[in-house]
C-alpha positions in Angstrom: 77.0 39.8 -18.3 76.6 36.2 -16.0 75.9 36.6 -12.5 77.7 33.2 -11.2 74.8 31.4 -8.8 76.6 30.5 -5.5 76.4 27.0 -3.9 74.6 28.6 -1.5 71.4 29.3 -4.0 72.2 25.8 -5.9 71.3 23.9 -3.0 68.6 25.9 -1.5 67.2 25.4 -5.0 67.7 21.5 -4.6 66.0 21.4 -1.5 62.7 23.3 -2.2 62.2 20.8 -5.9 62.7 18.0 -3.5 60.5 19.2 -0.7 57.9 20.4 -3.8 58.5 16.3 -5.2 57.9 15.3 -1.8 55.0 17.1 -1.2 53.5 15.9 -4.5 54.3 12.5 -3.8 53.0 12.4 -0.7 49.8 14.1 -1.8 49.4 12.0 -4.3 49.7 9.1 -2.0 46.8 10.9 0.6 44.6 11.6 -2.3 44.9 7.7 -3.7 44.0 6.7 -0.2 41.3 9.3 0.2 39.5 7.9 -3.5 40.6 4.2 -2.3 38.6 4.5 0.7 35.4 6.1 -1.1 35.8 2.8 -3.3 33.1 0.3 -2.8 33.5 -1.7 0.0 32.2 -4.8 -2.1 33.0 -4.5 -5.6 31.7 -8.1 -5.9 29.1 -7.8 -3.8 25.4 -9.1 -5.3 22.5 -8.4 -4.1 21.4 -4.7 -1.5 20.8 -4.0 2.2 18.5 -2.5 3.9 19.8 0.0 5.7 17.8 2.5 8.4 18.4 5.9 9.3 16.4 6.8 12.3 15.1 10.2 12.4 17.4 13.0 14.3 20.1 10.6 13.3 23.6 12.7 12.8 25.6 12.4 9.8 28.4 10.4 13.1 26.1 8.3 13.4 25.1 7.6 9.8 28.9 7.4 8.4 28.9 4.9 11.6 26.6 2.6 11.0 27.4 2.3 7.2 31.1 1.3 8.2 29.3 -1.8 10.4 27.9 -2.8 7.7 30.1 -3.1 5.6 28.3 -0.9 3.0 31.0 1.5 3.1 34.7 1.4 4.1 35.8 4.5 6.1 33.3 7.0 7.8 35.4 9.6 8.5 36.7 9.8 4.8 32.9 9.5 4.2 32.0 13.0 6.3 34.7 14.3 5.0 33.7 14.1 1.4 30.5 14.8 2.1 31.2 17.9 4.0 33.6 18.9 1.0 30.5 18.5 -1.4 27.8 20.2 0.7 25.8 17.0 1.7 26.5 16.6 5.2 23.5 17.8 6.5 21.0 16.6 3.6 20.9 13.0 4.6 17.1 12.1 5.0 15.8 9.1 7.7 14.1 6.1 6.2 15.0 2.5 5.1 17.1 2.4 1.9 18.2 -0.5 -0.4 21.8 0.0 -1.0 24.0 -2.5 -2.9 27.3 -3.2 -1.3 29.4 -2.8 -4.7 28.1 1.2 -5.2 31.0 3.7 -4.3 31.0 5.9 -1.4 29.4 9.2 -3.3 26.5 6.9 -4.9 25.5 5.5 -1.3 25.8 9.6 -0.5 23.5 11.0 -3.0 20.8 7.9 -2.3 20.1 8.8 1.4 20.8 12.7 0.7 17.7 12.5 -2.1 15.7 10.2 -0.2 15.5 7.0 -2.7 14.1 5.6 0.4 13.7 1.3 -0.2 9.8 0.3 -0.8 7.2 -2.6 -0.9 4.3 -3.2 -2.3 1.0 -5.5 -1.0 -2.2 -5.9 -3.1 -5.7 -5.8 -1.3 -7.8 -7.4 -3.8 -11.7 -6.4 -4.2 -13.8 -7.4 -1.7 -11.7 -8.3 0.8 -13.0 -7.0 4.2 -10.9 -6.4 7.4 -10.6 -9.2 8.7 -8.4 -10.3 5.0 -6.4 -7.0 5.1 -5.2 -7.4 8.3 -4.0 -11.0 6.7 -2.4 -9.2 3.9 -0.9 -6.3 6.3 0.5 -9.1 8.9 1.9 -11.3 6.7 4.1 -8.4 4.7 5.4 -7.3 7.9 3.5 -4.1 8.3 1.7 -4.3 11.1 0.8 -6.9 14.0 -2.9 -8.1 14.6 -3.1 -6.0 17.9 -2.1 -2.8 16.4 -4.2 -3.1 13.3 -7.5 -3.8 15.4 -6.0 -0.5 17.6 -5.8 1.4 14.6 -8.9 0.4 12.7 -11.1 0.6 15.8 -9.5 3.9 17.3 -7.5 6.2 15.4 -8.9 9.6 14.4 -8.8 10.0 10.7 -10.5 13.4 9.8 -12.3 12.3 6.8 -15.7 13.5 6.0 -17.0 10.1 5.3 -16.0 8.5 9.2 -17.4 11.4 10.4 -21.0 10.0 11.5 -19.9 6.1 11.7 -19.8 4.6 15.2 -16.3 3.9 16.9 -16.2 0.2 16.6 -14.1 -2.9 15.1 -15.9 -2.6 11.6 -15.6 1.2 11.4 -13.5 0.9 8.5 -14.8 -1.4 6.5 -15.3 -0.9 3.4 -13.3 2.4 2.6 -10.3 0.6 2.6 -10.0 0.6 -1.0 -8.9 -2.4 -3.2 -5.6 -1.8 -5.1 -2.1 -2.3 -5.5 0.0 0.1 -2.9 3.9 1.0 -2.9 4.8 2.3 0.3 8.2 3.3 1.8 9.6 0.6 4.0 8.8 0.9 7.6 6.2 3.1 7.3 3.5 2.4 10.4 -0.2 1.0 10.2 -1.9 4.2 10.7 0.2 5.8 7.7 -1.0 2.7 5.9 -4.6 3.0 6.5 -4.5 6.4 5.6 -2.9 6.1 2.8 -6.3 3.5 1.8 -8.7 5.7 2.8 -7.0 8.8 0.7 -7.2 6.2 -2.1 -11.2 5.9 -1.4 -11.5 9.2 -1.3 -9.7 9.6 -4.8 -12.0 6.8 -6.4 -15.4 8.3 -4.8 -15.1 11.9 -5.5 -14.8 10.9 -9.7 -17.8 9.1 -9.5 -20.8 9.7 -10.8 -23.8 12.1 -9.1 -25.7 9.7 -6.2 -29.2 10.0 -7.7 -30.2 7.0 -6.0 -31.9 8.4 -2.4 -29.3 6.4 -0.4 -26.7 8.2 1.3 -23.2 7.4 1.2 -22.5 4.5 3.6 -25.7 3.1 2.2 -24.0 3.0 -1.9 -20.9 1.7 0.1 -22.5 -0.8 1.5 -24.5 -1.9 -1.1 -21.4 -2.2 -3.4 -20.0 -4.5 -1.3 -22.8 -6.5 -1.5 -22.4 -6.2 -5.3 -19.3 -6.6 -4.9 -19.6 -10.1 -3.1 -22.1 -11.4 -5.4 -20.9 -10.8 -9.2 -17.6 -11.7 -11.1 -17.8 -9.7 -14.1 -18.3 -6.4 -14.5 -20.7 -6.0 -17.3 -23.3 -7.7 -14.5 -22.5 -5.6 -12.0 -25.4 -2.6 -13.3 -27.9 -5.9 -13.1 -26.9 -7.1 -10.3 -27.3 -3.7 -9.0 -31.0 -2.7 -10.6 -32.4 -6.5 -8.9 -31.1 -5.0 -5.4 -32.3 -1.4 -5.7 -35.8 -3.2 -6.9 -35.9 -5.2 -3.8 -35.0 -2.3 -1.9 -37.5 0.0 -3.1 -40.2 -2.7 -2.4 -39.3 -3.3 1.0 -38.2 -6.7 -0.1 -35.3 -8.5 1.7 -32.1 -8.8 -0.4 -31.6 -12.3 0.0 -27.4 -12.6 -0.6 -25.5 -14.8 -0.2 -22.4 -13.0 0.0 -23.8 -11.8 3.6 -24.1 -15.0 4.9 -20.4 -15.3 3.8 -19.6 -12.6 5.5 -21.2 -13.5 8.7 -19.2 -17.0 8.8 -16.2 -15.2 8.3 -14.7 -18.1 6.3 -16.3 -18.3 2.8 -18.1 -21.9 1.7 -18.7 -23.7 -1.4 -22.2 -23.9 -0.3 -24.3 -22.5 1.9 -26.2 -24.4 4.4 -30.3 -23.7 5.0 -29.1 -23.4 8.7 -26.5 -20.8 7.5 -29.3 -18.7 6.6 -30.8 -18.8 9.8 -27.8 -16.9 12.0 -29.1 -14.4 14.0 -27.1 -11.2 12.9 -28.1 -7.9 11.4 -25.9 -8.7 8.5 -28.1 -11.8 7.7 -30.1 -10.4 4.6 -32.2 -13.4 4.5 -33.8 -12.5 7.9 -33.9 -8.6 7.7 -34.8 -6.5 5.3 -33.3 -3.7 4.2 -29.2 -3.1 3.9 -26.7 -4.3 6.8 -25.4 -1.7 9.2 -22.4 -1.2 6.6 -19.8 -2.9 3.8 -19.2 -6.2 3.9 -15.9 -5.9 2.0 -13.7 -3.3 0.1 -16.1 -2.6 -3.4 -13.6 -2.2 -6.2 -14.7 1.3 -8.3 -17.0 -1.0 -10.5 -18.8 -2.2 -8.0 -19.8 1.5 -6.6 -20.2 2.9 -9.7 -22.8 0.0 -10.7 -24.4 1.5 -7.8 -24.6 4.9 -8.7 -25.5 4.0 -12.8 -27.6 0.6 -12.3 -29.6 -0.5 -15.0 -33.3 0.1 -15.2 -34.6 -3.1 -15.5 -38.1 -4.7 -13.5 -35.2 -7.4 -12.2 -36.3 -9.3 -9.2 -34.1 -12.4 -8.8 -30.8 -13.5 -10.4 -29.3 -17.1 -10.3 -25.6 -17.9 -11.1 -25.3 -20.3 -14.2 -23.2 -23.8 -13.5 -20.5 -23.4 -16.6 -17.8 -21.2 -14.8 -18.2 -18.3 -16.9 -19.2 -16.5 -13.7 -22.9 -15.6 -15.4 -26.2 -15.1 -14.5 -29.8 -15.7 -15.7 -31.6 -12.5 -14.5 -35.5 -12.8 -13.7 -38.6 -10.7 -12.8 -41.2 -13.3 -11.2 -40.2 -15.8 -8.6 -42.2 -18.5 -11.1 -39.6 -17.6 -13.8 -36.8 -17.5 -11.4 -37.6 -21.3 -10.4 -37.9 -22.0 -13.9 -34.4 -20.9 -14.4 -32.8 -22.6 -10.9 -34.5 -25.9 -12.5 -32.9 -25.2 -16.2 -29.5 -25.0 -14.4 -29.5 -27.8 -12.5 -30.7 -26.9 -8.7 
């Protein structure tokens, strides 16, 4: 039997498939914006950004600040997605690199996991303080006045500081010589930590310090080391002729101290160069320096710590650029050698 369907229920029917078209349509159109607008803001874009989130910065303020800069194109459809996803509250502060031509939810999941942007400077061996601040300065890091505040002043709680004298060369030294990646913006005491950690890495794998010197004294004298040789294979030499003179009570003699006291390095030393009145002046004292005149390079210590056994008095660099050097045990055979070479 057919129940007849009234106009009544035809229309009604009518209505609610055109409300239900309407509503699809019209959420269709809301969710094309809502994608549209998590779209990259510069699909052509080349090249990133850097881009800073301050710490105890809200997610506001973040959507905010990526709008006015053009990195993405609306911050409220930004919150909203990432509220919908569960990363509102996850975004970390730091500087990022973010390329304008990544979509809204790749910008998202960068500052949510911290792909914070970074740089890298290289502190080559034997550099001293005064050439890292250089180095620091020129990438930005630091200025000169708060790298002499930090490098004179601030309280690192490492066991080797411990017993050396608050002043401008405090540090020197233990700075060690390498290649550092660091987060952008991070500040010159996080920096200087992060060198001495580095030290403190390289020191502790070395070998056992036999050699009745105590720490600062191995430092130090593997900056000397450090300053006098080129290749490594010398530096155990180069290392025994030292430790000879040493045990002797014989002065050092190096040249790379007189460098160091000038503060600018020469081609050649002058006889009135070797006259400067300073306690780093190894031609006038004997004995080691107060402390490093540079940043050793692991080498350079560990030459220290495994030097050759050799009767070594004197060494003189050969004139063929191969960075060698005729090793001696008498001053007569030492002249004999300086006169061979050409001096």
């Amino acid at each position: 039997m057919n129940v007849p369907v009234s106009k009544n229920n035809k229309s009604l029917q009518k209505s609610i498939i055109s409300i239900a078209i309407v509503v699809l349509f019209a959420g269709g159109i809301i969710l094309s914006y809502f994608y549209g607008q998590l779209a990259p803001a510069k699909p052509d874009a080349s090249g990133v950004e850097l881009f800073d989130i301050e710490s105890g910065s809200t997610p506001g303020e973040i959507a905010g600040q990526l709008e006015r800069q053009g990195l993405i194109k609306n911050a409220e459809v930004f919150l909203l997605y990432s509220r919908l996803v569960g990363k509102i509250d996850k975004f970390k502060a730091g500087q990022y690199f973010i390329d304008p031509s990544f979509d809204a939810p790749k910008i998202m999941d960068i500052i949510e996991k911290g792909k914070v942007a970074t740089m890298s400077f290289t502190i080559l061996e034997g550099y001293d303080l005064r050439q890292i601040a250089n180095v620091l300065i020129d990438k930005g890091i630091t200025t000169d006045e708060e790298y002499w505040k930090v490098v004179q002043n601030h309280p690192y709680d490492y066991s080797f500081l411990q017993d050396l004298p608050v002043a401008e060369t405090r540090l020197e030294g233990y700075l060690f010589p390498d290649t550092y990646i660091i987060p952008m913006g991070m500040s010159v005491e996080n920096v200087v930590d992060v060198m001495l950690r580095r030290f403190e890495q390289i020191y502790k794998r070395m070998p056992e310090n036999q050699t009745g010197l105590s720490m600062h004294e191995v430092v130090t004298l593997a900056s000397i080391i450090e300053g006098e040789s080129l290749l490594d294979k010398e530096r155990p030499l180069i290392a025994s002729v030292f430790l000879n003179r040493l045990n002797i009570g014989m002065k050092l003699d190096s040249c790379a101290t007189i460098q160091y006291i000038l503060g600018e390095r020469k081609e050649r030393l002058l006889y009135s160069d070797l006259e400067i009145e300073s306690t780093y002046n190894t031609y006038l004292n004997k004995g080691l320096p107060p402390g490093p005149i540079g940043s050793p390079g692991e080498a350079s210590i560990k030459a220290v710590l495994e030097a050759e056994d050799t009767k070594y008095m004197y060494f003189v660099a050969k004139k063929d650029g191969s960075g060698e050097h005729v090793f001696s045990k008498t001053l007569q055979e030492h002249n004999r050698n300086k006169n061979l070479l050409g001096y």
